[in-house]
C-alpha positions in Angstrom: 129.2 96.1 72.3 128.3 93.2 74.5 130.4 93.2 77.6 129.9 91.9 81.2 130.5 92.8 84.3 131.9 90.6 86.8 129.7 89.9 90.2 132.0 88.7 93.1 130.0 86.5 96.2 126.6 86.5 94.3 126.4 90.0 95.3 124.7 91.5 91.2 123.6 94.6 92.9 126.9 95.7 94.5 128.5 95.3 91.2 125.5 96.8 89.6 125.9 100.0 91.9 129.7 99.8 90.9 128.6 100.1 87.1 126.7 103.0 87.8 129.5 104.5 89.3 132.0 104.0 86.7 129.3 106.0 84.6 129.7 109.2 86.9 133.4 108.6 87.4 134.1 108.9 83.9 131.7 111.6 82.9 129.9 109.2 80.8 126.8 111.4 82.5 127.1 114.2 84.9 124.4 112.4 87.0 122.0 109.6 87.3 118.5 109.4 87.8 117.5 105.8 89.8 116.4 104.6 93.1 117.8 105.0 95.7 117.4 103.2 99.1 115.9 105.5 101.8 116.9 105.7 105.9 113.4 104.1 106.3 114.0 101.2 103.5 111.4 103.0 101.1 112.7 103.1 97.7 112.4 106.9 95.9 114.0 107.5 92.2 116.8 110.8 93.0 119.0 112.5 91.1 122.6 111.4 91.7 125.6 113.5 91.2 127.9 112.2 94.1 129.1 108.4 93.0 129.5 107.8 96.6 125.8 108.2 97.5 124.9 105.4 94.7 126.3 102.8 97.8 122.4 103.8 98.1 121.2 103.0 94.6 118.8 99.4 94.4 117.3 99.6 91.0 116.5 95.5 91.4 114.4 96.4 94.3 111.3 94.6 93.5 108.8 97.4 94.2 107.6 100.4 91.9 105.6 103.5 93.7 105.9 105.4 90.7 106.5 105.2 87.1 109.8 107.3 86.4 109.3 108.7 83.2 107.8 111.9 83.4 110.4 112.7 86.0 112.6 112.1 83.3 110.8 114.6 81.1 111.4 116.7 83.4 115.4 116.8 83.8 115.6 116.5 79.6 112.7 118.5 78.3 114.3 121.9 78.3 118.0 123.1 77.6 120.0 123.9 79.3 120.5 120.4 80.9 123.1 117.9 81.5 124.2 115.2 80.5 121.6 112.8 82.5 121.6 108.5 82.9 118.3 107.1 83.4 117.9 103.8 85.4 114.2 102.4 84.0 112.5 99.9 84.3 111.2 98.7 80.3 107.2 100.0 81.1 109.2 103.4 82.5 111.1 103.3 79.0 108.5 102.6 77.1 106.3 105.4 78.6 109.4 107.7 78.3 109.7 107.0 74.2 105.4 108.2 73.9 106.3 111.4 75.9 109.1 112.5 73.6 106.7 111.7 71.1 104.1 114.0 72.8 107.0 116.5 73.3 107.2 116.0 76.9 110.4 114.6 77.0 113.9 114.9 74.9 116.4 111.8 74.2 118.9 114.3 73.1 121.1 114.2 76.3 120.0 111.5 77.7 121.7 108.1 78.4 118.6 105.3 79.0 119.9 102.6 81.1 117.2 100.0 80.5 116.7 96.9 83.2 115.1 93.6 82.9 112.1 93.8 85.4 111.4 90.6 87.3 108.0 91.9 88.5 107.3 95.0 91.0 105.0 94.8 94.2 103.1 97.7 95.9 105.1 99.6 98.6 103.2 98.0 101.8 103.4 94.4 100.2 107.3 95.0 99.6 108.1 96.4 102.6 106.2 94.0 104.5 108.2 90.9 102.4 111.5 92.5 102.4 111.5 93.0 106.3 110.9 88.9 106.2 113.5 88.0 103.8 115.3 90.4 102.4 115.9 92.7 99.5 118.4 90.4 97.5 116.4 86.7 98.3 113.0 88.6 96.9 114.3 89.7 94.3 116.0 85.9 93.3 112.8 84.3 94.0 110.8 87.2 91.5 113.9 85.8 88.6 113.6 81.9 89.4 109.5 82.3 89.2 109.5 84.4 86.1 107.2 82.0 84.4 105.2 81.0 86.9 102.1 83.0 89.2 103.8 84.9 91.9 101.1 86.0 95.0 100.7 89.9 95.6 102.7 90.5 92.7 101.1 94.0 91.4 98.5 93.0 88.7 99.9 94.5 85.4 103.1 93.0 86.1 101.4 89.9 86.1 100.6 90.3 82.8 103.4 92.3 81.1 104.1 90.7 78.0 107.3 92.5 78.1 109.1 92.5 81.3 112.4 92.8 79.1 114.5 95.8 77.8 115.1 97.1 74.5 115.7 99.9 73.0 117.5 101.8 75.5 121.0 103.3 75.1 122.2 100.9 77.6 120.5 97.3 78.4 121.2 95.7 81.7 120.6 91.8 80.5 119.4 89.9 83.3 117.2 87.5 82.1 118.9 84.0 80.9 122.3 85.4 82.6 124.3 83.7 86.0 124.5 86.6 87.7 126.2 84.4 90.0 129.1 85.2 87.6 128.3 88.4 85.8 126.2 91.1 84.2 125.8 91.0 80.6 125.1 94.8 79.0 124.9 96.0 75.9 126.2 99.4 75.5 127.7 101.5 72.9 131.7 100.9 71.6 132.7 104.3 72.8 131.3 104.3 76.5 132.3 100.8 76.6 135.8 102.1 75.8 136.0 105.0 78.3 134.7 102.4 81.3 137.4 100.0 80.2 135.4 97.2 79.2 136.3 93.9 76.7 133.0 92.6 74.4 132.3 89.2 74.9 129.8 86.7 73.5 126.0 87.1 72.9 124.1 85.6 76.1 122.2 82.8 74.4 120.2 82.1 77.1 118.6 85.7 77.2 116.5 85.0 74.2 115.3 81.7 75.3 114.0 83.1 78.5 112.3 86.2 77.0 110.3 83.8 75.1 109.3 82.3 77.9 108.3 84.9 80.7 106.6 86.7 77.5 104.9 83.6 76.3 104.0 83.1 80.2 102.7 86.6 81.0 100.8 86.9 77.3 98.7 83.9 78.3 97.8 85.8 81.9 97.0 88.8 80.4 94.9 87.4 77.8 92.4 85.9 79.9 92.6 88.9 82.2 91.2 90.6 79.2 88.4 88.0 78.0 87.6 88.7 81.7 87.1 92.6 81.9 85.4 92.6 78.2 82.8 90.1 79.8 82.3 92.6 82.9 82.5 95.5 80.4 79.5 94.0 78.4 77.5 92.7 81.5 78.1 95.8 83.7 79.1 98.5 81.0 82.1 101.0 82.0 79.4 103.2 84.6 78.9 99.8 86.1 82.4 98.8 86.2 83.5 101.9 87.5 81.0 102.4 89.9 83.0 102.9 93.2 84.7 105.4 91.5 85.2 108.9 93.6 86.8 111.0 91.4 90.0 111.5 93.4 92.0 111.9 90.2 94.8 109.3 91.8 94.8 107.7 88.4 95.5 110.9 86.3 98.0 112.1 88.8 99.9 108.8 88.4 99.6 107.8 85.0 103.4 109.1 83.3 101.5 109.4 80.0 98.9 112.4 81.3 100.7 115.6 81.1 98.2 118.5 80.7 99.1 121.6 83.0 96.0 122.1 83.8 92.8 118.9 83.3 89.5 120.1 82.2 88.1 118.1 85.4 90.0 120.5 87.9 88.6 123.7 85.8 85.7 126.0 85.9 83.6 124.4 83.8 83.5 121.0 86.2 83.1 123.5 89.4 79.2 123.0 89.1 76.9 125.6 90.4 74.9 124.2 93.9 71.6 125.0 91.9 72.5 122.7 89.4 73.0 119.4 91.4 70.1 120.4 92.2 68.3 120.7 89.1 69.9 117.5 87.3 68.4 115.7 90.7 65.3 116.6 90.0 65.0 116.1 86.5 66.3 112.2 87.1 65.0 111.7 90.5 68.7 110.9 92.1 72.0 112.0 90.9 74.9 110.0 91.7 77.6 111.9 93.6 80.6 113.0 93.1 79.7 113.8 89.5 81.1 113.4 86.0 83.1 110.1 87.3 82.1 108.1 84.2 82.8 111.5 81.5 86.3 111.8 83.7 87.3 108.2 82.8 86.1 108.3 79.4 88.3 111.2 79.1 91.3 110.0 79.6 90.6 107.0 77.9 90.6 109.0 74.7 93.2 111.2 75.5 95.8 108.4 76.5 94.1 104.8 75.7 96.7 104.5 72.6 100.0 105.2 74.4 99.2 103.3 77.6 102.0 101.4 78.2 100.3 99.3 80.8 102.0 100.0 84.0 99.5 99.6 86.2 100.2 103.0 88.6 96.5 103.8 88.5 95.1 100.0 89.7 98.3 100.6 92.4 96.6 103.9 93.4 93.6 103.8 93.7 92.1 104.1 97.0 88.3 102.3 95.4 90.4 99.4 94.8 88.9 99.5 91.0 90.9 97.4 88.0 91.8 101.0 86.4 94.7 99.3 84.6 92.8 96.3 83.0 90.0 98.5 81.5 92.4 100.9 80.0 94.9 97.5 78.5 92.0 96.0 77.6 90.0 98.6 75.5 93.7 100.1 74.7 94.6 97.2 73.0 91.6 97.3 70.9 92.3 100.4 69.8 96.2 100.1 69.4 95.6 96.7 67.3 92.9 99.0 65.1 95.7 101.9 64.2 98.5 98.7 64.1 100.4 100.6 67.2 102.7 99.5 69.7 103.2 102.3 72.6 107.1 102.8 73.6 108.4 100.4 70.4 110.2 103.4 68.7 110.1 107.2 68.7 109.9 106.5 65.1 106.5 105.3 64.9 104.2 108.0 64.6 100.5 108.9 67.3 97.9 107.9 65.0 95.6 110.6 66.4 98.1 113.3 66.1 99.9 112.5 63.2 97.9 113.8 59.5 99.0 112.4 56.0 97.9 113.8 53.2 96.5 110.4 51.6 94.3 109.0 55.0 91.1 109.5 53.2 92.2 108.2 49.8 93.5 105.5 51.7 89.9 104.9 53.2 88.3 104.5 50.0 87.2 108.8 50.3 87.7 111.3 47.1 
């Protein structure tokens, strides 16, 4: 059903918080997962179970520190559970649907609450902005600029082709809407019926402005791309990635690596002294800290096809290097090769982990 809900004085994040609430209040979910305003004006995702304490809730806040999803692995992976709402953002969502592929994560009792995203800045930056104007007035300015370049906006949100929710149990339709007036969400008949709520028409205006952030933030991230496959050819990857210190700020960040234990923080990486020695004398000088190039590579094999372009490793990393951009850029080389789209369905099979019987015949092999 489509429904909406009203917004009284402008005010779309009150009602927003009031929508969330009806959730708990009528044990659609025994608790939500979203962020939540801090005492010091930080925003931190938390586990709500009290509706009163979602007075605190701000999923519009214009700022991401973390991509969500692997915390929501964590409250669905294993029974038993609860019942659990999910407030994402649609690069969260889509990063949530490749962990349950890589059995991370479980949609079995989970209620996905997706959001239109109007762009996120890094933590300083938002702070900094929101202390000059205001939580509510950045975020309107981030929805009347959608199409249009937006200074010290975080660089993959620049150029996310798909700022826009689907596919989650509950959509939160912002885009193309008056929130002036109302909400529009699409949510199934039977919540809908339990909070109360009356369907009313499609927003005709949401499609219209999909199609043109996403037309928008496709042309930016296209020549983002041309631009890091020029470096890549003129500098290679070692070049590229030669500030690099191995902090492991990207891996820690990035929702889609979820090994227990890396190979890079294991014995086998814990080099003897003698041999930094040795390998400095056999090639005169030997770049310290070591393996940075083999740790990147890596990763880009073990998570290049489900990268769902978030950005959290550019956002984290203290060298300042375009992490993000190499990874979207060779990533979508690869997806486009295996016809992949990460975070599109839980239905669409990991190339790389997935065997069919006929691949070879397939490939012209007996």
């Amino acid at each position: 059903m489509r429904t909406l809900i009203p917004v009284e004085n402008g005010d779309a994040l009150t009602a927003l918080r009031g929508f969330l609430r009806q959730l708990l209040e009528t044990e659609v979910v025994e608790a939500i997962m979203v962020p939540m305003e801090t005492p010091s004006g930080t925003i931190t995702p938390a586990l709500v179970a009290d509706p009163a304490l979602l007075e605190a809730a701000n999923p519009l806040a214009p700022v991401m520190g973390l991509n969500a999803a692997p915390l929501a692995g964590k409250v669905s992976i294993r029974e038993p559970r609860g019942r659990i709402g999910v407030a994402l953002r649609p690069c969260e969502l889509r990063a949530l649907m490749e962990l349950v592929k890589l059995q991370q994560a479980s949609l079995d009792d989970l209620v996905t609450i997706g959001i239109d995203c109007v762009g996120t800045y890094d933590v300083p930056v938002y702070l900094k902005k929101r202390s000059e104007i205001g939580d509510q007035r950045l975020w309107r300015e981030l929805d009347d600029n959608l199409q249009s370049p937006v200074p010290d906006l975080r660089d993959a949100c620049q150029m996310c082709e798909k700022p826009h929710a689907e596919g989650a149990n509950i959509t939160m339709e912002l885009f193309g809407a008056d929130l002036d007036i109302g909400i529009p969400v699409t949510l199934p008949d039977e919540i809908a019926s339990k909070l109360s709520l009356n369907p009313v028409e499609e927003n005709k205006q949401r499609a219209r402005a999909i199609e043109g952030v996403n037309a928008a933030r496709t042309e930016v991230r296209d020549a983002r791309f041309a631009e890091m496959q020029k470096q890549l050819e003129e500098e290679g990857i070692e070049g590229v990635l030669a500030a690099c210190v191995r902090c492991h700020n990207c891996m820690t960040v990035c929702p889609i690596c979820y090994c227990k234990t890396c190979l890079f923080k294991s014995p086998p990486f814990d080099h003897e002294p003698v041999q930094y020695l040795n390998w400095a004398r056999r090639k005169g000088a030997y770049r310290m800290p070591a393996d940075t190039v083999l740790f990147h590579l890596t990763r880009l094999n073990h998570m290049v096809l489900s990268c769902v372009g978030c950005g959290m490793c550019t956002s984290n990393c203290p060298a300042d290097l375009p992490v993000g951009r190499i990874f979207r850029t060779i990533g979508q080389q690869v997806q486009t090769v295996f016809d992949y789209e990460p975070g599109r369905s839980t239905d669409d099979p990991l190339p790389l982990i997935t065997f069919h019987e006929s691949e070879w015949t397939e490939v012209g092999e007996e």
